[in-house]
C-alpha positions as CSV (number, residue, x, y, z in Angstrom):
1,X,0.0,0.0,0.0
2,X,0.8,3.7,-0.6
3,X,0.8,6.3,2.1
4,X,-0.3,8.9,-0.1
5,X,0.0,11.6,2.7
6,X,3.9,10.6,2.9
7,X,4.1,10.2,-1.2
8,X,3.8,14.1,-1.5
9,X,5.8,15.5,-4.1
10,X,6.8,12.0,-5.6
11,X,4.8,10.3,-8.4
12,X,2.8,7.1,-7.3
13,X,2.1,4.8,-10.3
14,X,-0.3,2.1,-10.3
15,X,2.7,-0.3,-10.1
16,X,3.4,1.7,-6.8
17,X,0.0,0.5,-5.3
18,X,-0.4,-3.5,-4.0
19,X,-3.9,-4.6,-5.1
20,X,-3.6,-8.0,-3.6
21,X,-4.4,-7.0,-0.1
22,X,-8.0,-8.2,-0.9
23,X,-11.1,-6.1,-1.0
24,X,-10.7,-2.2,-0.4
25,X,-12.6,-0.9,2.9
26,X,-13.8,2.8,3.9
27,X,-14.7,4.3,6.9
28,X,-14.4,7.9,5.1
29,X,-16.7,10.2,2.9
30,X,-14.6,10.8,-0.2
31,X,-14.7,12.0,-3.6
32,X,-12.0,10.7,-6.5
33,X,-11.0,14.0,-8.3
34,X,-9.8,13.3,-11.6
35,X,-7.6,15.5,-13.1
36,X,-6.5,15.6,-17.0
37,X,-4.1,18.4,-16.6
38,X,-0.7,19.2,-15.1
39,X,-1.1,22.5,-14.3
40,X,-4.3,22.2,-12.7
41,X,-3.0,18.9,-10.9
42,X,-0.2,20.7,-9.4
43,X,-2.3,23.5,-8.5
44,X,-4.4,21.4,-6.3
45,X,-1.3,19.1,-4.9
46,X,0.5,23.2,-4.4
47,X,-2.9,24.3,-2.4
48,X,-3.1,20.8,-0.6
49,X,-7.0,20.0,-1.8
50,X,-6.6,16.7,-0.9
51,X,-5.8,17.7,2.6
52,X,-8.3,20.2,3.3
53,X,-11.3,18.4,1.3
54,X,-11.4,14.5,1.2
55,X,-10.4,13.4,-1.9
56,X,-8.1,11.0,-4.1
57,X,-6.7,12.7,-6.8
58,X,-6.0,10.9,-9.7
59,X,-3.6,12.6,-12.3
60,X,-4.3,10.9,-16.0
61,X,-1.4,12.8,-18.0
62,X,-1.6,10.7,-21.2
63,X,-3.8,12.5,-23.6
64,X,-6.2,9.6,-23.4
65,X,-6.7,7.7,-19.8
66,X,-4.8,4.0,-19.8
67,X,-7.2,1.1,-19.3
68,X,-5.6,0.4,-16.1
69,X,-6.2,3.5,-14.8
70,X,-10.0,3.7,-15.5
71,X,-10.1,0.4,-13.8
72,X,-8.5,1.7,-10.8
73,X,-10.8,4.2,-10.4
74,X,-13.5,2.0,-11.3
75,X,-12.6,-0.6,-8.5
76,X,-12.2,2.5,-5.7
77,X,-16.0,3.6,-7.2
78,X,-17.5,0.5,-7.0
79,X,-15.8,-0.9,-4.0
80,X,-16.0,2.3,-1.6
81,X,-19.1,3.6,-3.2
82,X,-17.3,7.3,-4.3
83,X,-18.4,9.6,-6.2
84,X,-16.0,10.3,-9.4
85,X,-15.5,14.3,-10.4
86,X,-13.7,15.7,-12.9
87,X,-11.6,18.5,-13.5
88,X,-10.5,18.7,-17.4
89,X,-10.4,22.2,-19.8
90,X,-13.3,22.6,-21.9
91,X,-12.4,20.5,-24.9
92,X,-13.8,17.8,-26.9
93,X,-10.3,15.8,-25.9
94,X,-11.7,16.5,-22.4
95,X,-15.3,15.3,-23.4
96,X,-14.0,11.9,-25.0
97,X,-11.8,11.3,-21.8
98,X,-14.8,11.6,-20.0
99,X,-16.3,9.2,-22.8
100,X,-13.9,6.1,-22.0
101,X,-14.4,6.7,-18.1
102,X,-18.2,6.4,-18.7
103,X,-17.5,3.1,-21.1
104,X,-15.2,2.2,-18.8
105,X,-17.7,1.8,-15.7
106,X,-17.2,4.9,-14.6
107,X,-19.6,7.7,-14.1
108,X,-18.2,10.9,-13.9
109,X,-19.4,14.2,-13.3
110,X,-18.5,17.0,-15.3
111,X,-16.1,20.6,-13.3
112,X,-15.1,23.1,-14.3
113,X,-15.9,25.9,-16.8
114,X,-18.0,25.1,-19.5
115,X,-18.8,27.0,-23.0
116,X,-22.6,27.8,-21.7
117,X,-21.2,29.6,-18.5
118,X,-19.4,32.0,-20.8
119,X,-22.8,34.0,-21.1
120,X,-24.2,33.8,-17.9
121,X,-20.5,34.3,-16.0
122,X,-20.2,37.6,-18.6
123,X,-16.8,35.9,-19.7
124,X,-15.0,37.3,-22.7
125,X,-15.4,34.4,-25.3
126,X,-11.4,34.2,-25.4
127,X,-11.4,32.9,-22.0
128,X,-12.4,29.8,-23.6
129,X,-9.5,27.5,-25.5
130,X,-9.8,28.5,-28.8
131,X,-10.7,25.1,-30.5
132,X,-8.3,23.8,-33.9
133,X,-8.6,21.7,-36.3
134,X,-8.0,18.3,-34.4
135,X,-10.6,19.0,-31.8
136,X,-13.1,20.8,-34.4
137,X,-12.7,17.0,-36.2
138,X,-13.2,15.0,-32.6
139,X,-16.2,17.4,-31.6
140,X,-17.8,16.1,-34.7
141,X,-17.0,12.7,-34.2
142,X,-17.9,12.8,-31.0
143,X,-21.5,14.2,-31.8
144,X,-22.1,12.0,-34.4
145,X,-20.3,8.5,-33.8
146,X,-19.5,8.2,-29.6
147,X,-22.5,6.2,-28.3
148,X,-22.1,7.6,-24.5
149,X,-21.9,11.2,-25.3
150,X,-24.9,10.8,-27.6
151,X,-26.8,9.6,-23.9
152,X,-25.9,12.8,-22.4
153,X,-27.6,15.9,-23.3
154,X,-25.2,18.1,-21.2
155,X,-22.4,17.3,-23.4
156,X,-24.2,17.0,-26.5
157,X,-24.9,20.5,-26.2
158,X,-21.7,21.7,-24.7
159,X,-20.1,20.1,-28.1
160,X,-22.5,22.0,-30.2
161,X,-21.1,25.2,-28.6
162,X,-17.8,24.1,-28.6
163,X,-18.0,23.7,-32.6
164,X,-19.6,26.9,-33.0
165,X,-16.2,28.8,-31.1
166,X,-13.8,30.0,-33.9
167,X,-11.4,27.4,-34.6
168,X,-7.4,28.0,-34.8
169,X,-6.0,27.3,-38.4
């Protein structure tokens, strides 16, 4: 087992963690925060989130979740009955990350700004990523081929606005 409290600092791969202790047990309300980006991971490791809110933060820095990590987080959802949260940039990268956790047996909840608080926040459109050619292609593929985003609304239509920013050549 890890002592993640003592692993500060260090990076703790799944390797790192002994899964053959048997089932996992909880006494503790928790969330698993999973985070798709380096700067906002070591934003929340710099502030110490995990110490002042209970959480596990899970740090998925390839640009598409490993099937081992899904799993992990799958096994902590099922087996300690947590919620699973998301922190990710508003990006149809993000939104197809999202995507494999769902397929994966994860469901996941959605942080972070979005392209419909732009309005409401009275945000500058630039505030959001400007979107290029790659992620203009996904967002489409997402709308029109990825069978879990089709069975959410929410990110249907946070797609639609997404494709609808002005797109980096």
């Amino acid at each position: 087992m890890v002592d993640c409290a003592n692993a500060r600092g260090r990076e703790v791969t799944l390797s790192d963690v002994d899964s053959s202790g048997g089932d996992m047990t909880s006494n503790a309300e928790y969330i698993i925060l999973v985070v798709g980006s380096y700067g906002a991971y070591f934003r929340l490791t710099k502030d110490e989130v995990d110490r002042r809110f209970p959480c596990i933060i899970v740090y998925t820095p390839d640009p598409v979740p490993e099937e081992d990590t899904i799993s992990f987080v799958r096994k902590m959802k099922e087996e300690l009955d947590l919620p699973v949260l998301a922190i990710a940039e508003s990006s149809p990268r993000s939104v197809k990350n999202f995507s494999l956790f769902v397929a994966g047996g994860c469901d996941i909840k959605w942080l972070g700004l979005r392209p419909s608080d732009v309005v409401p926040l009275k945000m500058h459109p630039r505030c959001m990523r400007p979107m290029n050619s790659k992620d203009f292609k996904l967002a489409q593929r997402l709308l029109e081929k990825d069978a879990v985003v089709k069975q959410r609304p929410e990110w249907v239509e946070e797609l639609k606005k997404m494709v609808w920013r002005p797109v980096e050549k």
